[in-house]
C-alpha positions in Angstrom: -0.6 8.3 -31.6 -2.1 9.3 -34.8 -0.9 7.5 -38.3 -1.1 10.4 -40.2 -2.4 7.9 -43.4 -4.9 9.9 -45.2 -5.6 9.6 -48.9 -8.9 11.2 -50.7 -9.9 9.8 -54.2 -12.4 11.0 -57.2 -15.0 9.5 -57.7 -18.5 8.8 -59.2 -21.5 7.5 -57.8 -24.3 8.2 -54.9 -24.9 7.9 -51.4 -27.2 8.7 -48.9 -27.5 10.7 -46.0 -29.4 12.7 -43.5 -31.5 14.9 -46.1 -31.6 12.2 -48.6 -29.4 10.8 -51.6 -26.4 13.0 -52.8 -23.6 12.7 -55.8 -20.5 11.7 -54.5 -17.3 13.2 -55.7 -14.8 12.0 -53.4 -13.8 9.3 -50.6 -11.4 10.2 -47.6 -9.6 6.5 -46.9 -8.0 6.7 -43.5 -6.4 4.1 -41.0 -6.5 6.0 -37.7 -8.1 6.3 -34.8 -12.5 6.1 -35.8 -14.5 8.7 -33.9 -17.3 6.0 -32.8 -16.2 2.4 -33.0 -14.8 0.8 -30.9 -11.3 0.4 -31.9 -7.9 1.5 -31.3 -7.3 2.2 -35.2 -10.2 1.7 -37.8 -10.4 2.1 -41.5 -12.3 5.3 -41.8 -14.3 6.1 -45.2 -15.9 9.1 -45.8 -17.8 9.4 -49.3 -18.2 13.4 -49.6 -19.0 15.5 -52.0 -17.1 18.5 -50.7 -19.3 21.0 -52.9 -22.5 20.6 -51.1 -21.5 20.9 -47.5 -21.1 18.4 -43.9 -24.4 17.1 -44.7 -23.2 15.3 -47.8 -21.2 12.5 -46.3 -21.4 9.0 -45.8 -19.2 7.8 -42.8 -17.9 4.4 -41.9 -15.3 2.9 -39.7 -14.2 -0.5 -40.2 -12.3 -3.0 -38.1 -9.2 -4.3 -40.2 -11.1 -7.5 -39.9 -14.1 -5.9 -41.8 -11.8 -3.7 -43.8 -10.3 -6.8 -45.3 -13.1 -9.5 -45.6 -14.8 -6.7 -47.4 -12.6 -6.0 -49.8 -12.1 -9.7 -50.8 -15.9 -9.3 -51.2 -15.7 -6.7 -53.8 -13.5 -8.3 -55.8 -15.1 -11.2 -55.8 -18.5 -9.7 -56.9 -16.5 -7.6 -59.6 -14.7 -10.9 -60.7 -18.5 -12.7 -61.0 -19.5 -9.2 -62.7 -16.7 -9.5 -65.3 -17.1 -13.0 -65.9 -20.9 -12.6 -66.4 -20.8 -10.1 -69.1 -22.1 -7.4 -67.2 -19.0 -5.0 -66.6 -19.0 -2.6 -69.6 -17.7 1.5 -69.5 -20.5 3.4 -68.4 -21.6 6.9 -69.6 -22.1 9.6 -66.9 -25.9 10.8 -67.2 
């Protein structure tokens, strides 16, 4: 049975795919079933930028093992960011 838990997000930054690196505008967060790993349910990211087309997207399905140990991983380097000085507001080029 599908969950039905979908949310999509703005936001800024880059990714890469098939015909090379892209601006991202948004990410699709999903915990459903993934269409390739091996799991019942996965975290499913998609970083899109809806304006250029299917061929910019960025895909991943995570187990909720993954899903979790990298979060905690991300804060963590943020935290070590913060503390170091180096998170300041950053101008869009």
């Amino acid at each position: 049975m599908c969950t039905m838990i979908a949310q999509q997000v703005k936001i800024e930054g880059s990714g890469k795919g098939t015909q090379g690196w892209f601006k991202l505008k948004e990410a699709n967060v999903s915990y459903d079933h993934p269409f390739d790993a091996p799991y019942e349910y996965a975290l499913n990211l998609d970083f899109v930028n809806e304006s250029q087309g299917p061929g910019a997207r960025v895909a991943v399905e995570l187990s909720l093992e993954a899903a979790q140990s990298l979060m905690q991983t991300i804060q963590a380097v943020l935290k070590r960011a913060e503390a170091g000085g180096f998170i300041e507001k950053q101008e869009v080029a």
